[in-house]
Structures are given as C-alpha cells and as structure tokens.
N, C-alpha and C positions, 0 to 999 in steps of 0.2 A: 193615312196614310194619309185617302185624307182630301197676285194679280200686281200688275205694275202699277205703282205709286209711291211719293215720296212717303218716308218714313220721318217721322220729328217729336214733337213735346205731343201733348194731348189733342185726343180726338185724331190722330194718324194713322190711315190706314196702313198698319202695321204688319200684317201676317198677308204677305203675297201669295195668296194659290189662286191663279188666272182660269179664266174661263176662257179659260178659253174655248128522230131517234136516232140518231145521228154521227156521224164518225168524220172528221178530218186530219191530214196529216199535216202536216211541215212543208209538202210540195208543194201544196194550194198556193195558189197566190191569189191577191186581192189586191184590185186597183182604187184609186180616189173615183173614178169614173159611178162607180159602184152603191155612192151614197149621194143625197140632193148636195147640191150647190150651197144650200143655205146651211148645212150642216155643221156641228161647232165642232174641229179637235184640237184638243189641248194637253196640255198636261199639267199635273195637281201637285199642290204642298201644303204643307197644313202650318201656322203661324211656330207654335211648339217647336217643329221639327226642324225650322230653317231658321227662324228667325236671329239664335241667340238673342247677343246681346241684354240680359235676362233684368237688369235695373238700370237701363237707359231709359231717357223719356219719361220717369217718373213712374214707372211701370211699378204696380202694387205686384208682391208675390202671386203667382198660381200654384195651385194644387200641386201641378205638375213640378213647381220648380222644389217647394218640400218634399216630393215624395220621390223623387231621386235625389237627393241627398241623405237619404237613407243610407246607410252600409247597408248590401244584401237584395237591395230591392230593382235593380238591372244585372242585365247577364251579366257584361264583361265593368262592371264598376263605374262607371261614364255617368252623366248628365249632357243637357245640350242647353248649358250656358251660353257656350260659343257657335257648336254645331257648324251649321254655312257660315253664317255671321250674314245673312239675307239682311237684315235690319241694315246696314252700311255698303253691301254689296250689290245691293235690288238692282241697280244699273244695268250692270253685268248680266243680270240676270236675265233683267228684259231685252236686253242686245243678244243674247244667247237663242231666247225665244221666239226673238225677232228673225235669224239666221236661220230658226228649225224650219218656221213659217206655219206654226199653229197659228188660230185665229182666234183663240181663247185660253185663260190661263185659269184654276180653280184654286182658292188661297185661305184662309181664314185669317178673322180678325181676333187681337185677342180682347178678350172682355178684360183682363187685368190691366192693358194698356192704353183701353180710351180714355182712350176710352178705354196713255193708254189707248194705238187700231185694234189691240187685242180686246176683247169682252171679256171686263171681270164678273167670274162669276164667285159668290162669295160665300162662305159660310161662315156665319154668326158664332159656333160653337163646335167645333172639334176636341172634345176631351175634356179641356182644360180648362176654369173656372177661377175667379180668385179666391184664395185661400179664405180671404176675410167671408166669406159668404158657408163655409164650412165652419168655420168658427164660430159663427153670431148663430147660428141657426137648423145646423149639419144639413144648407146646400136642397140636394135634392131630394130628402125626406123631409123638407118643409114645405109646405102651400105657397109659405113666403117668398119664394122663389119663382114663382109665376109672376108676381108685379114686377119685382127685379129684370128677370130678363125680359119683360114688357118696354121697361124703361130702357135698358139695354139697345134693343132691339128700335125703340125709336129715336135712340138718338145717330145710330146709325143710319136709318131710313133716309132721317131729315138731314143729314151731312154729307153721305157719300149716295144716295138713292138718285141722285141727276146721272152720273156715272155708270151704274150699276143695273143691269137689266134684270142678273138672274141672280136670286137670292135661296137660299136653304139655312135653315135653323138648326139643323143639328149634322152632324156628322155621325154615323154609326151611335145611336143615342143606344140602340142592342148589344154592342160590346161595354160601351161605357156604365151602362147599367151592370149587365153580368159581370164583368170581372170588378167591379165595385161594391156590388152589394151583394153577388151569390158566392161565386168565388172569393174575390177579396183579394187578387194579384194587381188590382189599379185602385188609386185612391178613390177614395177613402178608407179602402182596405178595409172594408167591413164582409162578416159572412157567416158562419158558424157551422156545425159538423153534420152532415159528414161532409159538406162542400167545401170546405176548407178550415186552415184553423188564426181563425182571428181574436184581436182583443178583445172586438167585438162585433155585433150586428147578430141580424138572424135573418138567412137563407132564406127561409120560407115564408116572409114576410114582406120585408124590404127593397127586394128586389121590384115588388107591385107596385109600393107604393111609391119611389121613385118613378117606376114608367108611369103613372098616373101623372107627377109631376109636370116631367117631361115633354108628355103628349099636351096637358093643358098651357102649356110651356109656350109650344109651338103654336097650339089656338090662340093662345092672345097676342103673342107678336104677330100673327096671320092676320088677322081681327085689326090692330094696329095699321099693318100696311095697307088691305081692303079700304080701310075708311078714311086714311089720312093723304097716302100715296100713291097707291098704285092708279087709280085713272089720272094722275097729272104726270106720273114717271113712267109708265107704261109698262114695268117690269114683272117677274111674275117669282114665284116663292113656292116652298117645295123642302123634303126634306130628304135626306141621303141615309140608306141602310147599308149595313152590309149582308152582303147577300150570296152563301154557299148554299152551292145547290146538291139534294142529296136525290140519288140512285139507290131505290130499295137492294137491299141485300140480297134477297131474295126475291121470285116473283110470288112469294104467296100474301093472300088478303090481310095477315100479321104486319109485315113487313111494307106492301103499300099502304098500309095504315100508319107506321110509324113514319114514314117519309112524309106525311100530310100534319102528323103532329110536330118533328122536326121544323116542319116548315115557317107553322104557326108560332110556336115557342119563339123561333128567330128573324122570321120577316115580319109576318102578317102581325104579329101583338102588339108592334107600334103604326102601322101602316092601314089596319082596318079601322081600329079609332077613328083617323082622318077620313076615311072615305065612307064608314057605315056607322059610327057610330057609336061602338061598341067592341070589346076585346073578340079576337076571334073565339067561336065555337067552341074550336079544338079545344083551347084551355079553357075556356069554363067548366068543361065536360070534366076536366082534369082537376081543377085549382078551386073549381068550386066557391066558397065564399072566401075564399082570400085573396080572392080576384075583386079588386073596385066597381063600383057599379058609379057612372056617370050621372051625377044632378039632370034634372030638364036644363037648368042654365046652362052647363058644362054641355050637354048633348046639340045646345042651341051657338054654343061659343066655337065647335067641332063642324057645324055645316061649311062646305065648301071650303074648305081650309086648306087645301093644295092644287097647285094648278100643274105638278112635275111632281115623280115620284126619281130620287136618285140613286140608283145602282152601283155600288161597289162591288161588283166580281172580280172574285181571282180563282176559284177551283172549285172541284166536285169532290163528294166523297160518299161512300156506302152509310146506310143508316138501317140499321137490324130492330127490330121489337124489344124492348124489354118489359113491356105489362102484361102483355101473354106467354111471354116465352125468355127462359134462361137466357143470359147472357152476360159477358164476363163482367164488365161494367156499367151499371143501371144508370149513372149519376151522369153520365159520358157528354148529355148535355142538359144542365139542367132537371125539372121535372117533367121533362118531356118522356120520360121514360125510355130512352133510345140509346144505342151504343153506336158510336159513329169512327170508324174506320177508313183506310184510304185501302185496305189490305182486303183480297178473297182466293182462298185455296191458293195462297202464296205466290200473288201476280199483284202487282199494283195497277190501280184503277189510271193510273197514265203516269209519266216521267216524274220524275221526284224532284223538287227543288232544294232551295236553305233551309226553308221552313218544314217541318214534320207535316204540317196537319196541309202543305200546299203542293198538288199536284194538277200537271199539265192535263186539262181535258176540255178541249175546244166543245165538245157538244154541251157541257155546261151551259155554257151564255146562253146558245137559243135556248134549252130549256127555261132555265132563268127566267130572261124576258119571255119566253111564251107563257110561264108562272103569271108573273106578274100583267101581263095586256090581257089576261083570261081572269083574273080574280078583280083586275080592279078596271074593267069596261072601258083596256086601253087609254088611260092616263098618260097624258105624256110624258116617255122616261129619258134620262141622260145618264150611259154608263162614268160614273164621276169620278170612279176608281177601276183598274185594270191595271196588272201588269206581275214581273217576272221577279222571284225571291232568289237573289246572286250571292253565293258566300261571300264575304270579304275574302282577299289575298294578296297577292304582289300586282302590280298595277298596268304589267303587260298580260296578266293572265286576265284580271278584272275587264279592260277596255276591249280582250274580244270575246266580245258577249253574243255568240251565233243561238245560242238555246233561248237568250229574251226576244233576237230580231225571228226565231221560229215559233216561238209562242204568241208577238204580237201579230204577226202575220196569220195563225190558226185564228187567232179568235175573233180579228178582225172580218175575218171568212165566214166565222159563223155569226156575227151581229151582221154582216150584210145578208145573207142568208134569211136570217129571221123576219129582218127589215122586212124583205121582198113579200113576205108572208102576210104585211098589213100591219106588224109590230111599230106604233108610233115611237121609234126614238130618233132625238133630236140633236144629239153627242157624246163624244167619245171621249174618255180624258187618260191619257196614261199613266201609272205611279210609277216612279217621279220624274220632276225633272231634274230632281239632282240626289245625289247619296245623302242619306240626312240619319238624323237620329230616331232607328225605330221601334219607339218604347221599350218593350222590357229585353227586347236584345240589343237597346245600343246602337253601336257600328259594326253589330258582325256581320250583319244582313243589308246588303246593298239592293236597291230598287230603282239607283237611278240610270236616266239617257247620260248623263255626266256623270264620271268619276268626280267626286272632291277628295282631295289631300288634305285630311283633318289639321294637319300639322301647320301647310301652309296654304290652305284654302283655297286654291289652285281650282278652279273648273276644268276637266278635257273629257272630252266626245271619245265618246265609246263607239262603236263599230255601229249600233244599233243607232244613235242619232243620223249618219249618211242616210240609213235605210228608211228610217221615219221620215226627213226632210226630202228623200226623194218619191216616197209615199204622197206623199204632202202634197209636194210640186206636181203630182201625176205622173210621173219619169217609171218605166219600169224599173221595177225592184228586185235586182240581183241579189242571189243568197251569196253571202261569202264562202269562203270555204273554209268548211269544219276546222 
C-alpha cells in the first residue's frame, strides 16, 4: 500500500512515499496532545502505485509493469501506467501535504528507475523489481540477488542518504513472497497444488527459499549502510511487515496455539531472522528441513541488522486449528495449518469494508504492537501503513468518507493507548494519501485522504482530510454527520 522531490532522468528520487483486551468505538476521540512532540505523522505511497508514467526517465520495465498487462491478472482490467501520474504531479502533491500538515511522507523508490520540511522516509523495495533481474536469474530464488540489491541499495545511500533519515528495505517482503511463490496471484506467478495452480514453481519449497533471499537481502544492504553511512548521515534502517492480527477462534489450548503459529508463519518468519537469528520456532517445528538453516557468515551478516521494525496494520481476524482439529479449510494460510475467518456464529468480528478479508477492529493495533514490543525487547516501531478499504463510486458518495474519518480516529485511540503502556513507537503513517492503484483490484478499492479522477487526475479532499489536518493542527476533531 505501501516523499517530495524532483523527478527526472537517472538516479531520481522517483517513487514519492513521505515520511513523513480491549474494545473501542467510534465515539473515542483522540487528540495530537496524546503523542510526543517529536513524533512522525504521515501518510504513505508506494512508487508502483502513484507514480505512473511507466517509460519516462529511461525507466527499464518492472515486474509489475509485465504482469498487469497480462489479460486476466487485475480485477477490473487496469494497469497503473498512468495511475496519479505522481512522476509529473509531485508538486501538487507536496503542496497538498504541505496544507494537510504531516510532518513526514513514506514513498518508495523504484529499483527499475535509478536508479523537502517533511522527513522522507523511504523504502528501497515495495513489490516491484526489474524484470531484467527475473529473467537473467528468476530474481529472488537466486543468491544472486543479494549483491544486486547491495549495489542497489548503495547507490541510493550514497545519493539521497544526506536527505533521508529513515530507511526500510523492503516493504511487506511476507506478502510479496506468499502470493509470489505459494499462492502465485503476484509475479512471478509461481506456486503449485494445492496452493494454486501455476505454470510453474513449487509451494513447498520456494516460498523458503526466496525469504532466505530476502532476509540476506536486507543483511547486506544493512551491513552496507552500518559501515559506509550511517555514522556520517545519522539515519537509521528497518524493515516494514504486514501485519494482521489474529484472535483465536476459540479459547481452547488448539486454537491459542494456532494464533501463535499464524503469527510466526506471517510476522515473526522474516522479523526474527533480524533480531535472533534464526527462523521462528514455530515453523521449524512445522517445516522442518525445508526450512533454511543460516551459514555462521550469514548469522554474522544478521547481527544488529535493524534499528525499527515497520508495522503495517489494517485488521483482525479469527484464526481456528487445523493440525488438531477439523476444519473447512486447512490451506487458509499457508502451512501454518490455520483457517482464518473474520466470521463466528454469524457475527462479524467488527464492520466490514471493500475488502473481504478487512474488518474494523481498533483493539487489533494494541494487540499488534504489544505482539511485537514483547517478542522483540521493544524495538523501535513505526505504524508505516494504516488505514480504511472504500468502494469505488460516484464522487459525492466517495468524498464523504465518515466510516475511514471513524476508523482513523478508533485506532488512532488505540496506538495512543498502547504508547502509554511503554510501547516504543515513533509513527503513524496513513494509506494513502491519494486513490492509487491497488494491485490486483485496481481502482475498485479506494484508500485515499484525496479522491483522484483517473480520467482527469484531479486531486479533492475528502471529508476525512478536514479531520486529519485538524487532527494534525491539535483543533478539536468534530465527527461529521453520518
């Protein structure tokens, strides 16, 4: 899901995204009073999703740009050639930003194309990859891809690192991986049965061997910044998960044991690498030897390798047993063995949005982060993604968006909440700040504080930006009416 500067020929920072047990309702309110002074909020875009403009600047193909022009492979038939058109707009963008009064923007750059009062904060790798590096090599089930994005990774250091405080390697590298190598619904489209059915790859393999990749990925460009940059640029590096949080189905010992393997399979599998060393427990227990086992080099290249762990929340959902106990579908995530639902005795687990699997439940976050400042001895986190899944429609029903300005306001309640609890986080970033293209649905699914008019590119403020900027400003924050 997922920073101001000019855009031009190589080496341009291209892909803008700025840096910028428990129950809650919608009545809560939450003031800026509530969190430190020094605290970053922003809101996020990812290069892919805004940028268009797809072969300006000399820009080599991405993955991304082949694999939606596929027939069949987005919902409503789209690509985001054009999308924002943010490559030529950024202006706008930033003057929009500037008006909201975030203090930070969160952006990515794209790798296919090297190559500001607000703090960019950036990420290296959101998804998307150049094609040419799946071709020579098939990308992230080769080794060979750790020098690359090494090289990658310093030559941004060494170009935009005076600018840039806050750095992450990867963005959701747990999605990109799963629906890439298990599934097989994101390129490279690899996967095999019963997890999907592709031309090629296999499930039960590749999906390892990529996050091996991946994680030595992030060690070397880490390794990279530690020794070359970061004591002369003072900035710090970190990487961004996505991260749903699951509520056993049930209270029995079955059921809180699958919510611990859910967890692992999804957060912890790229995230304890970085801080212990080694894959979680959970899945070893599971995966056994087809699970990687880290060289002494590799375990030596892994110390101290993040200084931020990045949080993308947006929902909760039930997670049931399925290695002790029946259940409709075993596969539901993975070999986690879990069937994960937002549904029980035919009550949803909180309000339903665009998306199927995304439902409102503010006590999520704190869990979430109390998850995470409990497993990983309070690291310091930044929520990098948050925010509301809006149908697409006619464009006076779209701009009053009262259900995203009650969802940011719930969960904003509960990350101060947690805060208060001793939880080190350091910011907030909204998705998005503009309607963009979101991968395999397209434009049906809206996310952003601005409408855009695909047609003619038009930014307008939705109901929900008043309430953010006066968030922002400290102003009390009136709900509109329903």
């Amino acid at each position: 899901m997922r920073r101001a500067t000019s855009c031009g020929s190589a080496l341009a920072l291209c892909t803008i995204t700025i840096l910028l047990s428990l129950s809650y309702s919608s009545s809560e309110t939450v003031h800026r009073s509530q969190f430190p002074s020094s605290f970053l909020f922003g809101t996020a875009t990812s290069y892919y999703q805004v940028e268009g403009a797809y072969l300006a600047g000399h820009k080599s193909l991405s993955n991304w740009d082949i694999f939606t022009h596929i027939p069949g492979k987005i919902e409503d038939g789209t690509n985001a050639d054009v999308t924002d058109d943010q490559y030529h707009l950024f202006m706008e963008d930033v003057a929009l930003m500037s008006d909201l009064g975030v203090n930070a923007y969160r952006f990515s750059i794209s790798w296919a194309r090297v190559l500001p009062s607000i703090k960019p904060f950036v990420t290296l790798n959101h998804y998307d990859i150049p094609q040419e590096l799946e071709d020579r090599y098939g990308s992230w089930l080769s080794s060979e891809i750790q020098q690359d994005f090494g090289y990658f990774a310093d030559v941004c250091f060494e170009a935009f690192g005076d600018r840039v405080q806050y750095w992450t390697t990867f963005n959701e590298p747990n999605v990109f991986v799963y629906d890439g190598y298990l599934s097989g619904t994101y390129p490279p489209a690899r996967c095999s049965q019963p997890f999907g059915n592709c031309s090629a790859g296999d499930s039960a393999l590749e999906p390892y061997i990529a996050t091996h990749n991946v994680v030595l990925s992030h060690a070397t460009a880490a390794e990279i910044y530690r020794n070359k940059y970061q004591e002369k640029q003072r900035g710090m590096i970190g990487i961004v998960i996505s991260a749903h949080w699951y509520e056993p189905y049930s209270e029995t010992p079955v059921d809180r044991l699958a919510r611990e393997r859910a967890m692992a399979f999804q957060f912890a599998w790229f995230v304890d690498p970085l801080v212990y060393g080694d894959y979680p427990p959970e899945m070893r227990q599971v995966l056994g030897s087809r699970l990687p086992i880290f060289s002494a080099e590799a375990r030596r290249k892994l110390e101290t390798k993040l200084d931020f762990i990045g949080i993308n929340h947006y929902t909760t959902q039930y997670v049931k047993d399925c290695m002790f106990s029946p259940c409709p579908n075993s596969l539901s995530y993975g070999e986690a063995c879990v069937y994960l639902t937002g549904e029980k005795d035919g009550v949803y687990i909180g309000n339903q949005t665009a998306l199927d699997d995304f439902f409102v439940v503010p006590r999520g976050m704190e869990a979430m982060v109390t998850y995470v400042k409990e497993r990983y001895n309070n690291t310091p986190m930044f929520i990098t993604e948050n925010g509301y899944a809006q149908a697409t429609g006619p464009e006076s029903v779209v701009l009053h968006d009262t259900s995203r300005i009650a969802y940011l306001e719930s969960y904003l309640a509960a990350l101060s909440k947690v805060m208060r609890t001793g939880a080190d986080v350091r910011g907030y970033f909204t998705w998005s700040l503009l309607d963009n293209f979101e991968w395999l649905h397209g434009y049906l699914v809206r996310f952003g504080l601005y409408y855009v008019d695909f047609t003619t590119l038009q930014r307008t403020p939705k109901m929900s930006v008043k309430w953010y900027k006066n968030f922002l400003s400290g102003e009390e924050t009136q709900k509109p009416s329903m």
